[in-house]
C-alpha positions, 0 to 999 in steps of 0.5 A: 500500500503506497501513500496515494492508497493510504490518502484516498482510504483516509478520504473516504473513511472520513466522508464515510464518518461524516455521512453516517454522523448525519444520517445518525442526527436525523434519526436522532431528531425523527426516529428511524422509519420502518421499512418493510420489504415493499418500503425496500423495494421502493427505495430502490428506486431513489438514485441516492440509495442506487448511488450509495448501494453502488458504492457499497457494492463496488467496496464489498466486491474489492473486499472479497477478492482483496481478502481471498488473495491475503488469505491464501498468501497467509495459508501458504506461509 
C-alpha cells in the first residue's frame, strides 16, 4: 500500500464518518422509519440509495477478492 492508497482510504473513511454522523442526527431528531420489504423495494428506486448501494457494492466486491488473495498468501506461509 503506497501513500496515494493510504490518502484516498483516509478520504473516504472520513466522508464515510461524516455521512453516517448525519444520517445518525436525523434519526436522532425523527426516529428511524420502518421499512418493510415493499418500503425496500421502493427505495430502490431513489438514485441516492442506487448511488450509495453502488458504492457499497463496488467496496464489498474489492473486499472479497482483496481478502481471498491475503488469505491464501497467509495459508501458504
Amino acid at each position: 500500500m503506497d501513500a496515494a492508497d493510504l490518502n484516498a482510504m483516509g478520504a473516504a473513511m472520513q466522508g464515510g464518518v461524516t455521512c453516517t454522523s448525519k444520517a445518525l442526527r436525523q434519526i436522532a431528531e425523527n426516529g428511524a422509519p420502518k421499512v418493510g420489504l415493499f418500503g425496500l423495494l421502493s427505495a430502490m428506486r431513489d438514485p441516492e440509495v442506487q448511488k450509495a448501494m453502488g458504492i457499497m457494492i463496488t467496496v464489498l466486491k474489492a473486499m472479497g477478492s482483496c481478502m481471498e488473495e491475503n488469505l491464501k498468501q497467509v495459508s501458504e506461509k
